[in-house]
C-alpha positions in Angstrom: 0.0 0.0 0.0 2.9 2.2 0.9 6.8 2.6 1.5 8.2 4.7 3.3 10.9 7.8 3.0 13.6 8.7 5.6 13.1 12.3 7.2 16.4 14.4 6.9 17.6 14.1 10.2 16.9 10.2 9.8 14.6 9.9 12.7 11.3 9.1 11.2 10.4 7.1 8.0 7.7 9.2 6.5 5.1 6.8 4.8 4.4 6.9 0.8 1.9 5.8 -1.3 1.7 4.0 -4.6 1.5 7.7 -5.9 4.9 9.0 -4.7 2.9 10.8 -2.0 4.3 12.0 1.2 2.1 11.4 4.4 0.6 14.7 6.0 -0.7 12.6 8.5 1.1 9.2 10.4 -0.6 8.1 13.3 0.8 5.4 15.0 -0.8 3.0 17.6 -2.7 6.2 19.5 -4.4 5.0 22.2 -6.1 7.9 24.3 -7.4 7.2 28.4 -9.6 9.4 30.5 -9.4 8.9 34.1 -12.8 9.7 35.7 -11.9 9.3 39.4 -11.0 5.2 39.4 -12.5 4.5 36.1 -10.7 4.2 32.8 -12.0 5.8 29.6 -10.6 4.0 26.5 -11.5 6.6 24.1 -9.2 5.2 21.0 -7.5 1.5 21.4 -4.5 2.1 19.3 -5.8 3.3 16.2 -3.2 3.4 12.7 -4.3 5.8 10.2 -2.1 7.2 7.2 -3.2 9.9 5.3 -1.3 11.5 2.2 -0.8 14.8 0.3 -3.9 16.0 -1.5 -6.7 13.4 0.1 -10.2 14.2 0.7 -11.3 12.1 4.0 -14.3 11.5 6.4 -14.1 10.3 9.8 -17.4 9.1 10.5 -18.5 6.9 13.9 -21.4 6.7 15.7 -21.8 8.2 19.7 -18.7 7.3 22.0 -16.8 5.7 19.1 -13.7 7.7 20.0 -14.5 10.3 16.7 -14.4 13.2 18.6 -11.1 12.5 20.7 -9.3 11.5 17.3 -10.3 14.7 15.9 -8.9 16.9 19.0 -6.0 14.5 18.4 -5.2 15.8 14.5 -5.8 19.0 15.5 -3.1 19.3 18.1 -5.9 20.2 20.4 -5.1 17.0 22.7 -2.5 14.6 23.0 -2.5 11.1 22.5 -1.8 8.2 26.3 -0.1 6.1 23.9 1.5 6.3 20.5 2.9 8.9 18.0 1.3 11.2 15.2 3.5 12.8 13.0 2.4 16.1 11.2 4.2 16.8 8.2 6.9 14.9 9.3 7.1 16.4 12.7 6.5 14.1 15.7 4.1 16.0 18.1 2.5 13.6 20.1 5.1 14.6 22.8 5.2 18.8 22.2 4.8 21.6 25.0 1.6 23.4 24.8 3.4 26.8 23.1 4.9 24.1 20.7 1.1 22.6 19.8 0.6 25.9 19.4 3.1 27.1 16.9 1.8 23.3 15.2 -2.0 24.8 14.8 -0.8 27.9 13.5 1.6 26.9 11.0 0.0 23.5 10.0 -3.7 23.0 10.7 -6.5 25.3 9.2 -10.3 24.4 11.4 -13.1 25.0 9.9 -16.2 24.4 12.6 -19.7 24.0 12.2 -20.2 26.9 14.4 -18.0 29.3 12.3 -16.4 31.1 14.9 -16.1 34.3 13.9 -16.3 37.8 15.8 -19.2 39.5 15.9 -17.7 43.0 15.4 -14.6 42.4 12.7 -14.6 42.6 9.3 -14.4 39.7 7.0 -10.8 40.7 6.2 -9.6 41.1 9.7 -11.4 37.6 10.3 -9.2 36.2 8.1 -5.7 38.2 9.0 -5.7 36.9 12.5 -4.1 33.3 11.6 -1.1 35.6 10.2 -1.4 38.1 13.1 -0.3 35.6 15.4 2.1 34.0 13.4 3.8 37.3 13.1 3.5 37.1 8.9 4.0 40.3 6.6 1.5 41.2 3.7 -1.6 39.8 5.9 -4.2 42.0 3.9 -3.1 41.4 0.6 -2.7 37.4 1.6 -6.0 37.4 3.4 -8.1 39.3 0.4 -6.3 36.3 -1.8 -8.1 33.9 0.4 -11.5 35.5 0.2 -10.7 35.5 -3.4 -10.5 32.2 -3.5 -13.5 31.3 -1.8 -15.8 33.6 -3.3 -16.1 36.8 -1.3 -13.7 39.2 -3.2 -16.4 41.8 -3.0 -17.1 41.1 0.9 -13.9 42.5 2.5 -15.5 44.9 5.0 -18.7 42.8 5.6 -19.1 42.2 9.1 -21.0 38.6 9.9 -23.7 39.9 10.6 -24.1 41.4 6.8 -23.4 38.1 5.4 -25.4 34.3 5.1 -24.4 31.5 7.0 -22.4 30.0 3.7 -20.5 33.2 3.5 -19.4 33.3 7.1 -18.8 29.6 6.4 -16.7 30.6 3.5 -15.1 33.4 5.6 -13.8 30.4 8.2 -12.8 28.3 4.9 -10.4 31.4 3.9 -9.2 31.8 7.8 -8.2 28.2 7.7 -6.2 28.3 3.8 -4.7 31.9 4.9 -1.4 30.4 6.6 -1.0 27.5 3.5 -1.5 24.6 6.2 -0.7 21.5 5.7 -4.0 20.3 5.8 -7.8 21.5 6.7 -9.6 19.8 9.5 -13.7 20.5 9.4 -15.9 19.5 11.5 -19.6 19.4 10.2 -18.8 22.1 8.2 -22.4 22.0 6.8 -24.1 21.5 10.0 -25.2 25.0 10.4 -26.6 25.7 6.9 -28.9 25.0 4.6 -28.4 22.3 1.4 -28.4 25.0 -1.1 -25.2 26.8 0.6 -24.0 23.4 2.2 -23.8 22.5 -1.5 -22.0 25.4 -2.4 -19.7 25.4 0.8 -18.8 21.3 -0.9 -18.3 22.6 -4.1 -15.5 24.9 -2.6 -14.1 22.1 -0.8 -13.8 19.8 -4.1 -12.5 22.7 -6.1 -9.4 23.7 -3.5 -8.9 19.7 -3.4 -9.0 19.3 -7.1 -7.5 22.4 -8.1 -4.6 23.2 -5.4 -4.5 19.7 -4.0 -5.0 20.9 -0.4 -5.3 17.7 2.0 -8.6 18.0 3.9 -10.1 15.7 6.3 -13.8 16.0 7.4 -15.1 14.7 10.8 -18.9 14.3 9.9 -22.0 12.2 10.7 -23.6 12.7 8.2 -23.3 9.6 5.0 -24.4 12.3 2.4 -21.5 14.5 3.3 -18.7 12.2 3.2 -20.1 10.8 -0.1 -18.8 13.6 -1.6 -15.5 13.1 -0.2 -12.6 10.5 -1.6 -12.0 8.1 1.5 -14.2 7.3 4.1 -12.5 6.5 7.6 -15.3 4.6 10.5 -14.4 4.0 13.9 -15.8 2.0 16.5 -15.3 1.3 20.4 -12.3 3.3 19.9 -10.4 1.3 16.9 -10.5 1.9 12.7 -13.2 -1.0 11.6 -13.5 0.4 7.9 -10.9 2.7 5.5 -12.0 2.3 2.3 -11.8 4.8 -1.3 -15.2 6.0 -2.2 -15.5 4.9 -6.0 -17.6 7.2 -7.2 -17.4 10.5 -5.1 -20.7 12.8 -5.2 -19.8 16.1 -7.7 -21.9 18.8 -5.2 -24.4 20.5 -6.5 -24.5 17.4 -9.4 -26.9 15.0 -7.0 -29.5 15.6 -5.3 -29.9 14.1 -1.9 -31.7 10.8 -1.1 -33.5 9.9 2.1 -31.2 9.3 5.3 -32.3 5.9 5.4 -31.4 5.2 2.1 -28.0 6.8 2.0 -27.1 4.9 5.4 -28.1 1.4 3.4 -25.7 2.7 0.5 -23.5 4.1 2.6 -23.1 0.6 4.8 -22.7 -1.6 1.9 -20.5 0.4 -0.2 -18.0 1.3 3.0 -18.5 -0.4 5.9 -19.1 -4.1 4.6 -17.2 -3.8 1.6 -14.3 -5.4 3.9 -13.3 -8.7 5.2 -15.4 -10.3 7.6 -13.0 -10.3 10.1 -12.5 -6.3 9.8 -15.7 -5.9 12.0 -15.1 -8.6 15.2 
């Protein structure tokens, strides 16, 4: 499936695929424990997971399935009991809290349901402040690139309030492709809106991963939304039970969307018992 390409200092053997591509993401046997008083959480069992320049991926997993903890785990926002993730080559399953820091910055662009923007700050500014506190030069020509590149060229000085939930949605996409990260890591970035701009807000997505080959991984419940991505990742009591390439990937805006319950029954038997048997004991 892959080989693997020595780092330059020789310390880590950086997976590649079949492709010739690098892996932005190399998790290793992460296993993650809460301690609730004298009871033991085993939110992820040691859990593998490679994922390579320019994919398109869904993490999907029901309630308690250890989705959630693996995604505060990409996102440097928590650190794994057990194990290593690398990040671009960089090891930081073992960094300082300024260093996880730096890591977010530099590295990861979020995109959350909930948008997170400011209330009182322009669409611009919204987007600067990756590059603010990375200390970067040129941060409103960069970030009027971004909203360029998204759509919202002509929305500079909009606060959110003057703009629809898919444009602040698109505002957060821009935040999060400002600094050039290494990859984007959204969660239900459609939650909040409606299908016509949850369409559009997909069809942004696809283009930035067809066109610029950015590396995006989506944590999302929902079947229909990671049908529209390249690779669907499941979990379950705290372990990968599924990894499979979607075939056929939804083109947004292309389909129109089923019932849940029928997109679950294609979902299941396209992705989650397309495997061996033995894959799901």
């Amino acid at each position: 499936m892959f080989g693997f390409l020595k780092s330059k200092n020789g310390a880590h053997e950086r997976p590649v695929d079949a492709q010739g591509r690098h892996a932005v993401i190399d998790i290793r046997r992460v296993a993650k424990v809460y301690k609730m008083g004298d009871i033991e959480v085993h939110a992820l069992r040691g859990v593998d997971v490679q994922i390579y320049e320019g994919d398109f991926i869904s993490i999907m997993g029901p309630s308690g399935s250890g989705k959630s903890t693996l995604m505060n785990i990409l996102g440097c926002l928590d650190q794994p009991s057990q194990g290593e993730y690398y990040l671009d080559g960089e090891n930081v399953s073992k960094l300082s809290e300024g260093d996880l820091a730096r890591v977010r910055n530099k590295k990861i662009g979020f995109v959350f349901q909930s948008f997170n923007l400011l209330k009182r700050t322009s669409a611009l500014r919204q987007v600067e402040l990756p590059l603010i506190y990375g200390g970067a030069g040129g941060r409103a020509k960069r970030a009027a690139a971004a909203l360029e590149s998204v759509g919202l060229g002509n929305r500079l000085d909009h606060l959110p309030s003057e703009l629809s939930g898919g444009q602040q949605q698109r505002v957060a996409i821009a935040r999060a492709l400002v600094n050039e990260p290494a990859m984007i890591l959204a969660d239900e970035p459609t939650g909040n809106l409606d299908s016509r701009s949850g369409s559009e807000v997909m069809q942004i997505f696809q283009r930035l991963n067809r066109e610029q080959g950015i590396t995006v991984v989506f944590v999302t419940h929902d079947p229909w939304i990671a049908r529209h991505t390249r690779r669907i990742i499941m979990l379950r009591d705290g372990l990968v039970i599924a990894d499979r390439e979607i075939a056929h990937p939804l083109v947004a805006g292309e389909a129109e969307r089923p019932s849940e319950a029928d997109e679950m029954e294609t979902l299941f038997k396209e992705t989650y018992y397309g495997g061996k048997k033995d894959e799901y004991n």
